[in-house]
N, C-alpha and C positions, 0 to 999 in steps of 0.2 A: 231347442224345440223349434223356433223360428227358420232351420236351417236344414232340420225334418219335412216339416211343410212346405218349404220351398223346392225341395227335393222332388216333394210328392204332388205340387203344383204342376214341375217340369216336367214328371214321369207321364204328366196325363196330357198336358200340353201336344211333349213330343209324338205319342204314341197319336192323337189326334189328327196331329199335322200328316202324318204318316201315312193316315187313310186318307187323307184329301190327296196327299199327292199320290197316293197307289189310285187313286180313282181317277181323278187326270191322267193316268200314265194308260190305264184303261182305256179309256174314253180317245185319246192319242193314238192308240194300239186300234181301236175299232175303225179309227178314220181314215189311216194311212197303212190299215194292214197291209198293202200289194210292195213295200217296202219288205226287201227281202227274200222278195219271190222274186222267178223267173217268169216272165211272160211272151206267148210267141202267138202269131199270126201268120197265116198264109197268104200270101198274093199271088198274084198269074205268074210272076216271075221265080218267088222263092218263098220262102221263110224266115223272117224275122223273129228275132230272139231280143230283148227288152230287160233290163233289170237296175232297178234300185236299189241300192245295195246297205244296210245300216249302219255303214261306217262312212256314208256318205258317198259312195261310188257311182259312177253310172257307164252302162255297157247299152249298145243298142248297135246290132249286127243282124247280116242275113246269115244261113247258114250254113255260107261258103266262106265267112268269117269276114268280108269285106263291111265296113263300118256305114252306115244309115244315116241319111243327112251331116255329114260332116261329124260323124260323132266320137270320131276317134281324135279330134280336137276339145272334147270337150270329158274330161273324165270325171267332175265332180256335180252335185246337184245341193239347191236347197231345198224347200219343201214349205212352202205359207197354206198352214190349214185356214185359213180362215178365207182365203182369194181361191182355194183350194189349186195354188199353180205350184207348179215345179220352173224353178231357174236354173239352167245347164251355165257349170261353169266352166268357161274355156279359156284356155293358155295362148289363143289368138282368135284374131277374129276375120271371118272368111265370109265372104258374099253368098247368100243365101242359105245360112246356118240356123237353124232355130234352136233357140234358146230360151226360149218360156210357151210350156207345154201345158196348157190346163186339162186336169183330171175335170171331164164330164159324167161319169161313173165308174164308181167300183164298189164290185161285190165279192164275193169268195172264191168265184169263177172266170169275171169278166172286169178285164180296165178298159175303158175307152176315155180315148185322149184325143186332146185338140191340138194340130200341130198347124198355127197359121190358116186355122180355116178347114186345114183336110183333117177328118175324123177318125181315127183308126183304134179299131176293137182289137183286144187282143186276149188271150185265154189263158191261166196258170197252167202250166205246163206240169 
């Protein structure tokens, strides 16, 4: 009997735990949705292409394929929701490379990021 109940303590436990964390995993999902996407901008010169990828990737090129601030040095990212910054991880380190990007907005349509000061919007693609 004792080993019924503890069973059926666990079953409700578990299933509990289950939606706190589907709900965090939500809430995770609302904050850092541009993860995943592609994102691109125009400049005078070209087009930029942008993407975070959920395996941990990171690509940022124009699109003539030539790589954006040094960024074909740097091909993985973290992601601190709470500082709401990205940290580019790179395999060396190169004079004037940025590597901590803050997300200033995102919405369904629009990232803007802070690279060192310069502000660049950008649009899902």
């Amino acid at each position: 009997m004792k080993n019924v109940i503890f069973i059926l303590i666990l079953c409700v436990f578990l299933t509990g735990c289950n939606n706190v964390v589907q709900a965090d995993k939500e809430n995770f999902n609302k904050e850092v949705g541009f993860i995943g996407e592609s994102w691109s901008r125009t400049t005078e010169y070209d087009t930029e292409t942008i993407s975070f990828d959920e395996d941990g990737t990171f690509h940022y090129s124009c699109a003539c394929g030539n790589p954006i601030n040094n960024s074909d040095i740097c091909d993985q990212y973290t992601y601190n929701v709470e500082t709401k910054e990205i940290k580019l991880v790179c395999y060396e380190k190169v004079k004037n490379t940025t590597t901590l990007i803050k997300v200033i907005r995102f919405d369904n349509n629009i990232l803007e990021l802070d690279f060192d000061g310069e502000i660049r919007k950008f649009t899902k693609e």
